[in-house]
KOLTILUM-215846 format. One record per residue: residue number from 1; residue in three letters; x, y, z of N, C-alpha, C, CB in turn. Coordinates in steps of 0.02 Angstrom, whole numbers, plus 50000, padded with zeros to 5 digits. Glycine has a CB too. Layout:
BEGIN
+-----+------+-------+-------+-------+-------+-------+-------+-------+-------+-------+-------+-------+-------+
: seq : type :  n.c1 :  n.c2 :  n.c3 : ca.c1 : ca.c2 : ca.c3 :  c.c1 :  c.c2 :  c.c3 : cb.c1 : cb.c2 : cb.c3 :
+-----+------+-------+-------+-------+-------+-------+-------+-------+-------+-------+-------+-------+-------+
: NUM :  ala :     X :     Y :     Z :     X :     Y :     Z :     X :     Y :     Z :     X :     Y :     Z :
...
+-----+------+-------+-------+-------+-------+-------+-------+-------+-------+-------+-------+-------+-------+
This chain:
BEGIN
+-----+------+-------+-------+-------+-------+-------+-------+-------+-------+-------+-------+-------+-------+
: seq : type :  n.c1 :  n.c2 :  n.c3 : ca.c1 : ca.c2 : ca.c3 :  c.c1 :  c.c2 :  c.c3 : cb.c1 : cb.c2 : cb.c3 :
+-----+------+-------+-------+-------+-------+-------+-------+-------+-------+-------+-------+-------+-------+
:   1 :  unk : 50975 : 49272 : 43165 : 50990 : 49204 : 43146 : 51003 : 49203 : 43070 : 50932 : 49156 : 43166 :
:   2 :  unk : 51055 : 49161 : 43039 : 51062 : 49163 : 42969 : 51010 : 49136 : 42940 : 51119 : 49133 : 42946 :
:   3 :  unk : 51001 : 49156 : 42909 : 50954 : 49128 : 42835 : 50965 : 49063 : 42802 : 50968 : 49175 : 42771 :
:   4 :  unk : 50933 : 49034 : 42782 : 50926 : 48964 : 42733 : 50989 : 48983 : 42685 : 50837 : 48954 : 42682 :
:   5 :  unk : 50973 : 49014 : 42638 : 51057 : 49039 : 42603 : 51099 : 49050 : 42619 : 51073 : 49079 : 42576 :
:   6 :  unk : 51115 : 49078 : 42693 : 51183 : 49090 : 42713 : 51205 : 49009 : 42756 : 51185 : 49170 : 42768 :
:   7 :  unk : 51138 : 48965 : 42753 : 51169 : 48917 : 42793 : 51212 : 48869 : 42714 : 51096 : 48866 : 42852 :
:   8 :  unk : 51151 : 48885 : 42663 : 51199 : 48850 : 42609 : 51254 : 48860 : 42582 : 51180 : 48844 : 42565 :
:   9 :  unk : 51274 : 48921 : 42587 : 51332 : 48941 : 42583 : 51395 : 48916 : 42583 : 51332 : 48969 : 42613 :
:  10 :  unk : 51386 : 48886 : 42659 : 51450 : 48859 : 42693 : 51458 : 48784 : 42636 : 51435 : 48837 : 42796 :
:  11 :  unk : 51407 : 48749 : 42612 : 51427 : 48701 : 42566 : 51445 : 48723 : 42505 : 51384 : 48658 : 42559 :
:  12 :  unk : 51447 : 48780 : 42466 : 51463 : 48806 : 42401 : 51553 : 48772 : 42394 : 51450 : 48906 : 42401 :
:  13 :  unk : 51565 : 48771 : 42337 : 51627 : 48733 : 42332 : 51678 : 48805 : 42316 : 51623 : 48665 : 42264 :
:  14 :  unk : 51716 : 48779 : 42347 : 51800 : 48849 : 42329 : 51863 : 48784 : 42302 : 51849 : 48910 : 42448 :
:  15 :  unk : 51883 : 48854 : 42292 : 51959 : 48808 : 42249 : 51994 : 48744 : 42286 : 52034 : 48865 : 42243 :
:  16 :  unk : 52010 : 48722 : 42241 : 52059 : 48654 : 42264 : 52126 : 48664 : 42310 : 52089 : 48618 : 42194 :
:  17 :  unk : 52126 : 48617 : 42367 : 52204 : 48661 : 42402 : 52258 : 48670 : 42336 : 52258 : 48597 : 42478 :
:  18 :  unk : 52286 : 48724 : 42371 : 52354 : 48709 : 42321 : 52360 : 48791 : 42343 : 52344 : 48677 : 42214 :
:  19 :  unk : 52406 : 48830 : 42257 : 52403 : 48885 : 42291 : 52330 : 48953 : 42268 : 52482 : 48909 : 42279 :
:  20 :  unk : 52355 : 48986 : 42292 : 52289 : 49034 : 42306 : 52275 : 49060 : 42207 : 52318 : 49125 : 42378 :
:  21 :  unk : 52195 : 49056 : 42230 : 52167 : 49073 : 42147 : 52149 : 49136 : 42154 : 52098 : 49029 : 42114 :
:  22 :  unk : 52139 : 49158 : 42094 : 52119 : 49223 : 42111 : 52023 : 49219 : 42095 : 52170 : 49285 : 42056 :
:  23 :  unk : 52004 : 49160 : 42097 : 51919 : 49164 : 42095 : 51886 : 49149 : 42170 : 51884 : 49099 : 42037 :
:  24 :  unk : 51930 : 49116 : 42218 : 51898 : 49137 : 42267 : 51947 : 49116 : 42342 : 51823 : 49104 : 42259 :
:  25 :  unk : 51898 : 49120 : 42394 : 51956 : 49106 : 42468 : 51933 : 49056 : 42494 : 51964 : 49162 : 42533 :
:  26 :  unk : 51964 : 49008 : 42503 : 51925 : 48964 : 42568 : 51873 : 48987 : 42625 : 51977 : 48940 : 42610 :
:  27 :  unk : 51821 : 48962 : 42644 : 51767 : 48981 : 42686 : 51804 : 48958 : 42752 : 51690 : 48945 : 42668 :
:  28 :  unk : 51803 : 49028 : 42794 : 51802 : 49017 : 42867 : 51750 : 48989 : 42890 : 51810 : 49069 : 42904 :
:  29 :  unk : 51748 : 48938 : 42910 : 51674 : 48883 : 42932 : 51674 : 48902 : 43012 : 51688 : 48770 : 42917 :
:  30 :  unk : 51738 : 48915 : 43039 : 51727 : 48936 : 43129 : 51685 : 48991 : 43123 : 51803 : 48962 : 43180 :
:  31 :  unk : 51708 : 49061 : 43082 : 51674 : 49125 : 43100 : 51603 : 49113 : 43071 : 51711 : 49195 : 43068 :
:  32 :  unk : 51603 : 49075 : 43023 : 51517 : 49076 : 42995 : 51479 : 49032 : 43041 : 51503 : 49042 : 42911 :
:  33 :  unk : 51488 : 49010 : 43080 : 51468 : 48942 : 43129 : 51464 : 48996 : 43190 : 51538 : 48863 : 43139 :
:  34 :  unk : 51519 : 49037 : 43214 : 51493 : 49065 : 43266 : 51452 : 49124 : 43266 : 51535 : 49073 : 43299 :
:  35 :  unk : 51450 : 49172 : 43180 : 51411 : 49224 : 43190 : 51339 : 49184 : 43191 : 51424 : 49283 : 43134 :
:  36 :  unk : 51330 : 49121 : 43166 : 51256 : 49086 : 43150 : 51227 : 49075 : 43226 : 51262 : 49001 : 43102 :
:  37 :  unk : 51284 : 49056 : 43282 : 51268 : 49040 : 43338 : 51264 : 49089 : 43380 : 51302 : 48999 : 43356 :
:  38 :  unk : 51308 : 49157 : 43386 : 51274 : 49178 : 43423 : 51230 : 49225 : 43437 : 51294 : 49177 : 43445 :
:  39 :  unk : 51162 : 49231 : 43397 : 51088 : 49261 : 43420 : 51059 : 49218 : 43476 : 51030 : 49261 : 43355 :
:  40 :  unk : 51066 : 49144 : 43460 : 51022 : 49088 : 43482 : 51061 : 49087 : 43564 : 51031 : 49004 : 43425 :
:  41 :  unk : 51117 : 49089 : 43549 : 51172 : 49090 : 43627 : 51161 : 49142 : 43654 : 51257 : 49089 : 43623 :
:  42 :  unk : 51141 : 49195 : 43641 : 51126 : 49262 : 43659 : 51077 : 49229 : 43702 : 51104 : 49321 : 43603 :
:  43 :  unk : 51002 : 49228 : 43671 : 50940 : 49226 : 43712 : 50964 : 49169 : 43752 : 50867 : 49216 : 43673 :
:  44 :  unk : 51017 : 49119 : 43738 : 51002 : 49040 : 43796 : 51052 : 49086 : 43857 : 51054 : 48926 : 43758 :
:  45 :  unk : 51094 : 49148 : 43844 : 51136 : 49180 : 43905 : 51052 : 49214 : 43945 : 51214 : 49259 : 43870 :
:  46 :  unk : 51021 : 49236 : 43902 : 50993 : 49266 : 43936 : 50916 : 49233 : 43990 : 50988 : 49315 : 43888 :
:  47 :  unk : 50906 : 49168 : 43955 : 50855 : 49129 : 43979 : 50906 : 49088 : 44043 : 50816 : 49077 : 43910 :
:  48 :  unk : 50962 : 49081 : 44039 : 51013 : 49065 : 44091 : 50997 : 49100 : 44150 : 51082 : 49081 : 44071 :
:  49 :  unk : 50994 : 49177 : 44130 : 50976 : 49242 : 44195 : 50930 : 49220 : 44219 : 50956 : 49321 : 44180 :
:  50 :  unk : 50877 : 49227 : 44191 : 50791 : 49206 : 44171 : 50801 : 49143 : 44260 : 50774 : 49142 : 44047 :
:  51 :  unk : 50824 : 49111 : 44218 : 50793 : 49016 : 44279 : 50858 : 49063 : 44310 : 50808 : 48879 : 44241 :
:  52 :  unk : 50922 : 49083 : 44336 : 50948 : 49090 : 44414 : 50902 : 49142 : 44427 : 51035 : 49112 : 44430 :
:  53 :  unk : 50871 : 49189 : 44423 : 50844 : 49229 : 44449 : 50793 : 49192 : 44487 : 50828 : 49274 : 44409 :
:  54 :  unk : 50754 : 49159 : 44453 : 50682 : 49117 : 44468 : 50721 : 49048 : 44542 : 50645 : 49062 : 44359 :
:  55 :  unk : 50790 : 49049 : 44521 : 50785 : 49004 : 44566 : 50815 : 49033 : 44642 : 50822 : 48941 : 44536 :
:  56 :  unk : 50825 : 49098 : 44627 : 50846 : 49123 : 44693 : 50791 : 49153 : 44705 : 50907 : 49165 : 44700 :
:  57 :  unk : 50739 : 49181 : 44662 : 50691 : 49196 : 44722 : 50639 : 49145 : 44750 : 50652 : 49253 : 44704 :
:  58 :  unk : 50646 : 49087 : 44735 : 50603 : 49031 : 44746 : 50635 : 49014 : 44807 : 50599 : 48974 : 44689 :
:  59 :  unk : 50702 : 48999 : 44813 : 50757 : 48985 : 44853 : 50743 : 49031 : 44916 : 50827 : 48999 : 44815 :
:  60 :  unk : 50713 : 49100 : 44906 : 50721 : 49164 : 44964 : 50666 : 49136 : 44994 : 50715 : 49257 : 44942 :
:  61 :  unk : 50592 : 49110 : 44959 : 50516 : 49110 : 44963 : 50527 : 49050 : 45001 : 50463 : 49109 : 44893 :
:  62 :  unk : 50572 : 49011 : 44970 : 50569 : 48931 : 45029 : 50591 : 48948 : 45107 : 50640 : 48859 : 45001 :
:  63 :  unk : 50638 : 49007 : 45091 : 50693 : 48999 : 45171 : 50642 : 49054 : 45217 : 50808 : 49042 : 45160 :
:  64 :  unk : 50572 : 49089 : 45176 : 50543 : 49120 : 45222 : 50493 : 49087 : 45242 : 50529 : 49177 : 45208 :
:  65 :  unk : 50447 : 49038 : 45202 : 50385 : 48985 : 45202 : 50447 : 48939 : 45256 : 50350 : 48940 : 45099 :
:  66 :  unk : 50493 : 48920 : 45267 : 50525 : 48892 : 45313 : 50529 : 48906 : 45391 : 50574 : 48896 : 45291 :
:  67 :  unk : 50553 : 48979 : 45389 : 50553 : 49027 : 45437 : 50461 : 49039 : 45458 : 50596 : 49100 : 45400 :
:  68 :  unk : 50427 : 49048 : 45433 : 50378 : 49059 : 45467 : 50336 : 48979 : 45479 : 50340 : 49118 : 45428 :
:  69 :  unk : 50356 : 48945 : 45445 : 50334 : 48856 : 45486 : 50369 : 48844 : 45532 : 50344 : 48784 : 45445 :
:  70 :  unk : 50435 : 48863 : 45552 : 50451 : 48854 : 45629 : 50421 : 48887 : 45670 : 50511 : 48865 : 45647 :
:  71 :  unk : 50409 : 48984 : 45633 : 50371 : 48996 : 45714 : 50309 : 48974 : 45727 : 50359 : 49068 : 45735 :
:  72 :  unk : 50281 : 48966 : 45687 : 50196 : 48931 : 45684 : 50223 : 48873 : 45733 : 50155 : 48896 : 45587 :
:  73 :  unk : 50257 : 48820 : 45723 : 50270 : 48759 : 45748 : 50301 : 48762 : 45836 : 50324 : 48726 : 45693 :
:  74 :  unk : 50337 : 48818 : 45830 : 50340 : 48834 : 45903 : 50288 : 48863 : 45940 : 50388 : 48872 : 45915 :
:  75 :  unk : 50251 : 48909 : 45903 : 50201 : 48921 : 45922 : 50144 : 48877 : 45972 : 50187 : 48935 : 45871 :
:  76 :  unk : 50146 : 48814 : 45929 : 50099 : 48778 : 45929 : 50136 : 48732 : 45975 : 50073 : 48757 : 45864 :
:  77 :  unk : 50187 : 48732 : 45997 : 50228 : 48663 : 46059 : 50201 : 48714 : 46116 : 50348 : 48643 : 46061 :
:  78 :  unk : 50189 : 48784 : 46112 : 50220 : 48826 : 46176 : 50134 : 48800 : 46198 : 50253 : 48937 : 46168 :
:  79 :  unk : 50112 : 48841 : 46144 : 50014 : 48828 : 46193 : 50017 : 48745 : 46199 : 49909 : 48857 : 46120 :
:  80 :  unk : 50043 : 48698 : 46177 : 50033 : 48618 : 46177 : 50054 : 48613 : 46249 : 50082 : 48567 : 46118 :
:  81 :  unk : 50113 : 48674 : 46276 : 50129 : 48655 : 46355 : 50112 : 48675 : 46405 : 50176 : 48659 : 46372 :
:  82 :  unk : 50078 : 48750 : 46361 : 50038 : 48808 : 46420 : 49976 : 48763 : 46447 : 50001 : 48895 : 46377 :
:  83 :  unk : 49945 : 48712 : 46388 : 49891 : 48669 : 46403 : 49903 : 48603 : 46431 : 49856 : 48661 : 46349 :
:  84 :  unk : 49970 : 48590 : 46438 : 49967 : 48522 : 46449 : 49935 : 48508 : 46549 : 50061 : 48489 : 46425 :
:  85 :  unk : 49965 : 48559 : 46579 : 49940 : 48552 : 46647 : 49869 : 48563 : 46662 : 49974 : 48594 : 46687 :
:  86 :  unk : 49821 : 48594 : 46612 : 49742 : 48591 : 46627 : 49714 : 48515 : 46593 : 49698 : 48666 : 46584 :
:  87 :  unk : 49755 : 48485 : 46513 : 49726 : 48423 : 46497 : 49759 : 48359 : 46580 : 49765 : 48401 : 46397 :
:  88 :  unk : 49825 : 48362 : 46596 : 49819 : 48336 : 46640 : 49787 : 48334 : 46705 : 49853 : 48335 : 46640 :
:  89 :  unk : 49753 : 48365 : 46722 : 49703 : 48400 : 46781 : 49647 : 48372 : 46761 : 49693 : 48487 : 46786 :
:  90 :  unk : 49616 : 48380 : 46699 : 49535 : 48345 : 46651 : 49562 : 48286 : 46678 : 49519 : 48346 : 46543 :
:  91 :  unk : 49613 : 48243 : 46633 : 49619 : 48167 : 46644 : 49625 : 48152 : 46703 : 49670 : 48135 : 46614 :
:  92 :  unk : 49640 : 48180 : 46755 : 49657 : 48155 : 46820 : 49574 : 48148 : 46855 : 49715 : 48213 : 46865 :
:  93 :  unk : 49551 : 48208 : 46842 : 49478 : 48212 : 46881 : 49435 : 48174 : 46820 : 49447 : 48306 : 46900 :
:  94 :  unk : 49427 : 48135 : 46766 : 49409 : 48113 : 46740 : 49415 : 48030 : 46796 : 49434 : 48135 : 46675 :
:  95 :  unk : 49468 : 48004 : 46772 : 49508 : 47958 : 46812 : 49480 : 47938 : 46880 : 49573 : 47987 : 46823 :
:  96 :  unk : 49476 : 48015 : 46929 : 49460 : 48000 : 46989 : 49368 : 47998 : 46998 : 49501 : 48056 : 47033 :
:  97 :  unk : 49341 : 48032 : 46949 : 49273 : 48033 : 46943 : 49246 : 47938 : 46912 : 49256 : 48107 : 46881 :
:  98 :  unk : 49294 : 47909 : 46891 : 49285 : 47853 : 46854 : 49296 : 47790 : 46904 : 49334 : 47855 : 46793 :
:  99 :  unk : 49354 : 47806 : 46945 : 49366 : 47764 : 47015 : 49307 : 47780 : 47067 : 49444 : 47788 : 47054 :
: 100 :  unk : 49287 : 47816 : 47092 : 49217 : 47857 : 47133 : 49170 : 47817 : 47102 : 49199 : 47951 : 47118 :
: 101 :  unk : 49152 : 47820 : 47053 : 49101 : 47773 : 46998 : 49101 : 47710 : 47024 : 49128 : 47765 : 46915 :
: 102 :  unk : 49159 : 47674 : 47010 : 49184 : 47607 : 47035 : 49173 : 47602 : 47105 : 49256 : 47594 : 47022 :
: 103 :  unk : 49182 : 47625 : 47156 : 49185 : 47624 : 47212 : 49119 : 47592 : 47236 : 49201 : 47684 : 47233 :
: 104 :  unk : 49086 : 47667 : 47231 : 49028 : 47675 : 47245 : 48998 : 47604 : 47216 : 49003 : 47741 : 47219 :
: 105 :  unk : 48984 : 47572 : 47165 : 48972 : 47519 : 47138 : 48988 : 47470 : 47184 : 49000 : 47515 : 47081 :
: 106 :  unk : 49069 : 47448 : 47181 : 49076 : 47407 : 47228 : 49057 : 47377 : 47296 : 49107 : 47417 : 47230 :
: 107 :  unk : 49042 : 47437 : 47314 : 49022 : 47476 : 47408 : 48910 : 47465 : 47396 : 49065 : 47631 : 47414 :
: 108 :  unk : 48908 : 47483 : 47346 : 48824 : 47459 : 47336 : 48804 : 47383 : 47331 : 48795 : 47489 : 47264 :
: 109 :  unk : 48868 : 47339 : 47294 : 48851 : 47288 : 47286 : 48870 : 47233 : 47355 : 48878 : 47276 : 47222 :
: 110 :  unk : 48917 : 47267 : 47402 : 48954 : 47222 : 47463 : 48885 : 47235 : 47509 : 49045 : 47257 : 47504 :
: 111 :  unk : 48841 : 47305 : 47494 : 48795 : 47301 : 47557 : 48749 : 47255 : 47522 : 48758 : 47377 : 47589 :
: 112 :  unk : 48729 : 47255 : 47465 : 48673 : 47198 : 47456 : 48688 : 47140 : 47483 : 48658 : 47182 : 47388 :
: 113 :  unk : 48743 : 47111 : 47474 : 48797 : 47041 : 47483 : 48769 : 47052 : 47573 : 48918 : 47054 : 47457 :
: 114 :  unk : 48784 : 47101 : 47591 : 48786 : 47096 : 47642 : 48708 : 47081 : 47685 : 48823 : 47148 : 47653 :
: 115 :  unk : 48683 : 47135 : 47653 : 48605 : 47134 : 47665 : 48577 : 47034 : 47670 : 48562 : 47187 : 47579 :
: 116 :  unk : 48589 : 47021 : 47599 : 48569 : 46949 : 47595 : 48609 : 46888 : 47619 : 48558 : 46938 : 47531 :
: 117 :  unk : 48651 : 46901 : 47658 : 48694 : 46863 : 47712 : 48661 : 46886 : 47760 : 48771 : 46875 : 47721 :
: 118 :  unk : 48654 : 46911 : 47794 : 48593 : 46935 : 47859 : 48536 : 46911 : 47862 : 48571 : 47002 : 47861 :
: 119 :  unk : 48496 : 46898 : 47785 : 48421 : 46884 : 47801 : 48444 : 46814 : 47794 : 48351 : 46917 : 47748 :
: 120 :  unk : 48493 : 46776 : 47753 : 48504 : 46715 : 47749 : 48510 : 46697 : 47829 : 48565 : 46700 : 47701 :
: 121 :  unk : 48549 : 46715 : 47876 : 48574 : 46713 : 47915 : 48498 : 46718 : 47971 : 48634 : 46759 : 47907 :
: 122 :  unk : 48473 : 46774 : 47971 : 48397 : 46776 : 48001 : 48362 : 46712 : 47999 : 48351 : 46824 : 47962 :
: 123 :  unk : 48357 : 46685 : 47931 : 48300 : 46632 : 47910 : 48325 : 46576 : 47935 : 48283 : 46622 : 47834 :
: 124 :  unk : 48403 : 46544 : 47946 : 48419 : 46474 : 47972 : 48428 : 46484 : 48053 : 48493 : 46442 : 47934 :
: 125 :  unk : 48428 : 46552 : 48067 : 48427 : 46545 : 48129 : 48388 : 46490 : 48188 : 48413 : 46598 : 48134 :
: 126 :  unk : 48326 : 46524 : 48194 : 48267 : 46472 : 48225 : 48287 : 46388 : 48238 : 48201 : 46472 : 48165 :
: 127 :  unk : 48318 : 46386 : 48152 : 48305 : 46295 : 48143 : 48388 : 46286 : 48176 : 48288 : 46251 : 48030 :
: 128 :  unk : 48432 : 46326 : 48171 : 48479 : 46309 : 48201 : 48499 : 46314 : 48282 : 48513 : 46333 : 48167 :
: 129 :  unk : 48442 : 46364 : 48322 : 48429 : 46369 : 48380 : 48408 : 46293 : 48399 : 48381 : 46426 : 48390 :
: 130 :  unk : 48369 : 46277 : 48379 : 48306 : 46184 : 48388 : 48382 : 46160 : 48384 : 48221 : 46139 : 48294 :
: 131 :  unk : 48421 : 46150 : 48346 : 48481 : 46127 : 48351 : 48510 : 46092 : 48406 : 48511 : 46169 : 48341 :
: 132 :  unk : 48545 : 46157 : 48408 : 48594 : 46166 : 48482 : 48536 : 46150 : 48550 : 48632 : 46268 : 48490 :
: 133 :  unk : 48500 : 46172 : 48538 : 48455 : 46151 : 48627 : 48461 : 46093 : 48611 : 48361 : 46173 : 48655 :
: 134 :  unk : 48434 : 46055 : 48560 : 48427 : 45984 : 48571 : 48481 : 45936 : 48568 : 48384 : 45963 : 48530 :
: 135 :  unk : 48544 : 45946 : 48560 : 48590 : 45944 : 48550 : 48631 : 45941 : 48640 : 48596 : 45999 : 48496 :
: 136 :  unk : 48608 : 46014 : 48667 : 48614 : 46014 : 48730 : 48577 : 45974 : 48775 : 48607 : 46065 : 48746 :
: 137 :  unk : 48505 : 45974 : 48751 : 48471 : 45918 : 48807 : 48491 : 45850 : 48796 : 48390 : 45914 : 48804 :
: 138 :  unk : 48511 : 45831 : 48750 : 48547 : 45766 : 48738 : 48605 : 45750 : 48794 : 48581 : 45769 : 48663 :
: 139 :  unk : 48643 : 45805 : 48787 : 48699 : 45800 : 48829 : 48685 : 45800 : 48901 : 48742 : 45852 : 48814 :
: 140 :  unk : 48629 : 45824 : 48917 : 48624 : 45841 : 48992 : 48585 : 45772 : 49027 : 48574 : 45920 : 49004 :
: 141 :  unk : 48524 : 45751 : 48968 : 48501 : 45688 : 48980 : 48562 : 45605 : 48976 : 48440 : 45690 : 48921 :
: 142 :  unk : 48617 : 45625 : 48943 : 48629 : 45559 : 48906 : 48684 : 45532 : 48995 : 48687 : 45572 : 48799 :
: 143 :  unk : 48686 : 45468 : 49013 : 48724 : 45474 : 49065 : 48779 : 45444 : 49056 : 48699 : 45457 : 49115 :
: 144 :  unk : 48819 : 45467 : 49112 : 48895 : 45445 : 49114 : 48899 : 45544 : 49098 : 48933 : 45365 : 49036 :
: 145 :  unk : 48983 : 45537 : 49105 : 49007 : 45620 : 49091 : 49011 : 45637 : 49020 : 49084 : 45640 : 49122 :
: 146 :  unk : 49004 : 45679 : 48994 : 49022 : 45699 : 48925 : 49091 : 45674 : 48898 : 49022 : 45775 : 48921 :
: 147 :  unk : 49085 : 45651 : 48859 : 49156 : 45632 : 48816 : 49167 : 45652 : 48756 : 49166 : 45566 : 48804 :
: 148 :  unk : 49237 : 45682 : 48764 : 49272 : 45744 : 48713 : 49261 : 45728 : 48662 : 49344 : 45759 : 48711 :
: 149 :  unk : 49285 : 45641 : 48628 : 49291 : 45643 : 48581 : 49206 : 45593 : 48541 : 49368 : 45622 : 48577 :
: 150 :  unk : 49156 : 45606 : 48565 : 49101 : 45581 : 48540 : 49060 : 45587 : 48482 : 49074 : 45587 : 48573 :
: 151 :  unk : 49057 : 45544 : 48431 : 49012 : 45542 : 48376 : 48973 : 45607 : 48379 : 48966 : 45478 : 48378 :
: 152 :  unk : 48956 : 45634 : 48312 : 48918 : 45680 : 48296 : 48849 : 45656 : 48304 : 48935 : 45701 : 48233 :
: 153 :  unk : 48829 : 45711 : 48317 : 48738 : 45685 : 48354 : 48726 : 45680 : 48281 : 48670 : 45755 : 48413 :
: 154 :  unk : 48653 : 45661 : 48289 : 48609 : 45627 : 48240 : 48546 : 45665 : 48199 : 48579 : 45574 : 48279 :
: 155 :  unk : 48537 : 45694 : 48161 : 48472 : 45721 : 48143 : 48411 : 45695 : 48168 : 48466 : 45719 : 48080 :
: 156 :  unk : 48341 : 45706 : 48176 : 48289 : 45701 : 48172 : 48276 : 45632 : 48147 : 48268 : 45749 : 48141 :
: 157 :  unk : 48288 : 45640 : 48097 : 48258 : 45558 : 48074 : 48319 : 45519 : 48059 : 48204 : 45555 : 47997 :
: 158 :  unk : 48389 : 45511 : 48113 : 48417 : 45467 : 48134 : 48483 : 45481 : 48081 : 48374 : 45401 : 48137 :
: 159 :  unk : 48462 : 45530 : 48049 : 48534 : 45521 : 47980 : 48569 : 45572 : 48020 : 48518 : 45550 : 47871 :
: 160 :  unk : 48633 : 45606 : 47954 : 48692 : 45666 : 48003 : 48638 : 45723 : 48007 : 48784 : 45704 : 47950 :
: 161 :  unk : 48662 : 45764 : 48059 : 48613 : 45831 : 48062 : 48607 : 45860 : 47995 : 48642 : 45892 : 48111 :
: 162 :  unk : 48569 : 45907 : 47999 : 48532 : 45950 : 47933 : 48575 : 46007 : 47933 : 48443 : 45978 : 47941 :
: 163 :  unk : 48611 : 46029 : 47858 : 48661 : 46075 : 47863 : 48612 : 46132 : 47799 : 48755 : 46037 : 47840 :
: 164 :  unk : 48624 : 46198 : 47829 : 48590 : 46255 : 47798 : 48644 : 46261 : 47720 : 48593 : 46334 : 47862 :
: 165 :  unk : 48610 : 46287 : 47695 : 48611 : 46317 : 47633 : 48676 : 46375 : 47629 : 48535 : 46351 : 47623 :
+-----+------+-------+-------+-------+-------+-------+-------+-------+-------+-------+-------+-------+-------+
């Protein structure tokens, strides 16, 4: 790189145009401008190399970190499908273990229902037997023939019969 003096240089004064003196020459300002420039252009050619180098092997490192995230990624679809027919098999028998659950529930709660419709059914029996006999001896005592369309008999103590629960 030039020196502080050779940069002052280029301002030192030379002869007036006209014709040539014999004390000095006009300063070539291109050649002193480009020998000043190129050391510095040198190293920026060579820091140029420097970053393409860096960017082609970064460039190689991406397209292989690329290449090996697809096979990883296929990798990982193939077992996602080798497994998908045992997770569907879990969920299904999950599913059907969960309906069975329900069932069974359902089927426990219709026999209780059922159970206590029976004893309901047990307990009004009796009073609804007294019923109908008396109901029948009415009919057999009352005279004239039965007629189809006749008033509802009467409870016990004269009101409509007694209706169960």
């Amino acid at each position: 790189m030039a020196g502080f003096r050779d940069f002052l240089l280029r301002f030192r004064p030379v002869g007036s145009p006209g014709r040539a003196a014999p004390g000095g020459v006009p300063a070539d300002r291109a050649a002193e401008l480009a020998a000043e420039l190129a050391p510095p252009l040198s190293h920026l050619e060579a820091a140029e190399a420097e970053a393409r180098r860096i960017r082609e092997e970064a460039a190689r490192a991406a397209a292989a970190k690329r290449r090996d995230a697809e096979r990883q990624a296929e990798a990982i679809v193939g077992q996602a499908r080798a497994r998908a027919g045992e997770v569907r098999a879990e969920a299904a028998d999950r599913a059907r273990r969960a309906a069975e659950a329900e069932a069974a529930e359902l089927l426990a709660t219709a026999e209780r229902d059922a159970a206590a419709t029976r004893a309901r059914a047990r307990a009004r029996m009796p009073a609804l037997l007294d019923r109908v006999a008396r109901l029948v001896i009415e009919d057999i005592e009352a005279p004239g023939p039965p007629v189809a369309g006749r008033a509802p008999a009467r409870g016990a103590d004269g009101g409509p019969p007694e209706r169960g629960p």
